[in-house]
Phi, psi and omega in degrees: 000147187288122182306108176289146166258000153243137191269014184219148102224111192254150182222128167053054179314099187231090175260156157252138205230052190090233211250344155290113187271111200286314185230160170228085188066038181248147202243096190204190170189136188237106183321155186293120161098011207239169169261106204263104164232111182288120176271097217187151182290195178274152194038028154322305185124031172291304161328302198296332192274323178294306172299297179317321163280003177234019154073010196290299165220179222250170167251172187258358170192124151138192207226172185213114152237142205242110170093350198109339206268143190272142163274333189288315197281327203240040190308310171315286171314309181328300184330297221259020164217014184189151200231147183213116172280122168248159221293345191246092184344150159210048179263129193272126179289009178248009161246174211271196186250352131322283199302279183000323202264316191301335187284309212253005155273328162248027147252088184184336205052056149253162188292359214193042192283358174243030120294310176311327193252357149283325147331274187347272164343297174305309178300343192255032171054013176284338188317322170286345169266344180342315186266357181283145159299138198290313208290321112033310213287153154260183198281332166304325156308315184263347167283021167253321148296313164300344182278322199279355187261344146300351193262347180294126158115358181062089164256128218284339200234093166263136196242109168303132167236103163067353176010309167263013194285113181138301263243149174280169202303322176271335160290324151336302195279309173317305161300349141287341181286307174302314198294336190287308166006274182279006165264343176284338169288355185111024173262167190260106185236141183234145215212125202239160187194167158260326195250125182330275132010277177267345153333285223312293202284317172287248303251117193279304184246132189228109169246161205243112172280123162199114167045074155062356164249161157320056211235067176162146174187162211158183144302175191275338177305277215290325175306286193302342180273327139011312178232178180303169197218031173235018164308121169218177186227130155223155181251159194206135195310337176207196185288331175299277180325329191253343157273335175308310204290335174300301205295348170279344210233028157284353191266353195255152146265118179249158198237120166282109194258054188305007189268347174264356195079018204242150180236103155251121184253119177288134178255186178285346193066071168230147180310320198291291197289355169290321170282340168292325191284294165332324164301312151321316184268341173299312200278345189273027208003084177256103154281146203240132188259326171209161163207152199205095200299166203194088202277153185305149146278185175289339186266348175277301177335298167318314203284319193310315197269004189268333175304299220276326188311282193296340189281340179298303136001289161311309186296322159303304190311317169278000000 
C-alpha cells in the first residue's frame, strides 16, 4: 500500500440523531505524526466524530480514511492501526492493573504479553501498584493505565476522547506530559478536549467544533492571529493618576480594574497610535507604574468565533 502522508482524512461528514443534525459537512485532516485536537463545547459533536473514526457507528454521509484505509469498507483493517481512550475507563476494575494489560496482550496475540506489560507498567510509573486491584487506583492511575492497554499492539493512531476530564491539575499536567511522549515516538494522536488550556499546550493543529461544524482551524498561532493584537495594559501609582488616565482615554475603548489601577486599551496594534497615547500621557504629567502589551489568548479566540459563529446562525433563522 502506498505510503500516506495523512493519517485522518475526513471530507464532508455528517450524522444525524431523529431529527437533530449532530455533525455537518465536517472537514479536516490530520498529517502523519502530528497532535489534532478538536476543540469544542460539551455537545459540538466531538464525541460523535470520534465514534465514526473508531467505526464504533456509522455516519449518514460523506467518507473517512484511517491510515489510507476507507472506515466504512475497511473496518477490520482501521481495528489493526489505531487505539482508542475513551472519556470513561474501561479498564476492568475487579483485576490487578497487571492483569489488564496481560488480557489485553493476548487479544493482540503477542507473543510475550507480560513483558509487555511490565515494560508498559514501568514506563507509565504504575510497577508499584502493578499487583493492586484497579478499583484501588486514583482516577490518574487509572487513565494512565488505560492510556497504557492502548498502546499494546504498536498502534499508528490514538484517539483521546477529553482524556483528562475528572482528573486534578497535577495528574492532568502529567497526562499531558505522557501524550508528547507519545507523540514524539511517531505516534498520530488525535485528541478532543473542553479545555482550552490544554488544546493550547499539546496541539500542533487545532480545529474548533460548534454546533456540529468546523468553523476555524489552524496552529495554536495562526488561531490567535484571528483576532487584534493591539491590546495594551497600564497600571498607575494611585487613584489620582488613574482617574486623569480615564478621563485622557475617552476616546478609546477601554476595559477598567480600579481596585488595580488599571487600564486596558483596545488599539489598531500600529506603532503610531501606541506612541500618541503615550505622548498623552507624558505631556498630561500621568505617571504610569507599569506597561504591558496583551497578546490574544486561545480563549479570547474561542469565545470570539463560537459568538460570531452562533449570531451567523441567527441570522440564517431570521
Amino acid at each position: 500500500m502506498e505510503e500516506v502522508k495523512y493519517s485522518i482524512c475526513v471530507s464532508a461528514l455528517q450524522k444525524k440523531y431523529k431529527d437533530k443534525e449532530v455533525l455537518s459537512n465536517v472537514t479536516f485532516s490530520v498529517p502523519k505524526g502530528t497532535i489534532y485536537t478538536l476543540l469544542g463545547s460539551n455537545g459540538a459533536g466531538k464525541t460523535t466524530t470520534i465514534r465514526i473514526l473508531t467505526t464504533q457507528i456509522k455516519a449518514d454521509n460523506g467518507t473517512v480514511q484511517i491510515e489510507g484505509y476507507n472506515v466504512f469498507d475497511n473496518p477490520q483493517k482501521v481495528h489493526e492501526v489505531i487505539s482508542l481512550t475513551g472519556q470513561f475507563s474501561a479498564v476492568d476494575e475487579c483485576l490487578t492493573g497487571k492483569e489488564n494489560l496481560i488480557i489485553m496482550g493476548k487479544l493482540r496475540h503477542l507473543s510475550k504479553p507480560e513483558e509487555t506489560a511490565d515494560n508498559l507498567l514501568e514506563y507509565f510509573e504504575l510497577a508499584k501498584a502493578s499487583n493492586r486491584i484497579v478499583s484501588t487506583y486514583s482516577g490518574g492511575m487509572k487513565r494512565k493505565l488505560d492510556i497504557a492497554m492502548s498502546l499494546i499492539g504498536n498502534p499508528k493512531i490514538i484517539f483521546l476522547d477529553e482524556p483528562t476530564t475528572g482528573l486534578d491539575p497535577q495528574s492532568r499536567h502529567s497526562m499531558w506530559n505522557i501524550i508528547r511522549d507519545l507523540n514524539k515516538s511517531g505516534v498520530t494522536i488525535f485528541l478532543t478536549t473542553q479545555y482550552l488550556e490544554e488544546a493550547e499546550q499539546l496541539a500542533d493543529i487545532i480545529g474548533i467544533l460548534d454546533n456540529g461544524k468546523i468553523i476555524a482551524e489552524g496552529t495554536p498561532e495562526e488561531l490567535k492571529a484571528y483576532l487584534p493584537q493591539g491590546e495594551v495594559q497600564f497600571t498607575f501609582e494611585n487613584s489620582e493618576e488613574f482617574e486623569k488616565a480615564i478621563l485622557l482615554m475617552k476616546d478609546y475603548k477601554v476595559s477598567i480594574t480600579p481596585e488595580e489601577y488599571s487600564i486596558i486599551v483596545f488599539t489598531d496594534g500600529k506603532a503610531d497610535t501606541l506612541s500618541k497615547i503615550f505622548y498623552m500621557l507624558y505631556t498630561s504629567e500621568i505617571s504610569i507604574q507599569n506597561f504591558k502589551e496583551l497578546a490574544p489568548t486561545l480563549e479570547d479566540v474561542f469565545l470570539s468565533m463560537i459568538e460570531e459563529s452562533e449570531g451567523k446562525s441567527n441570522e440564517v433563522k431570521d
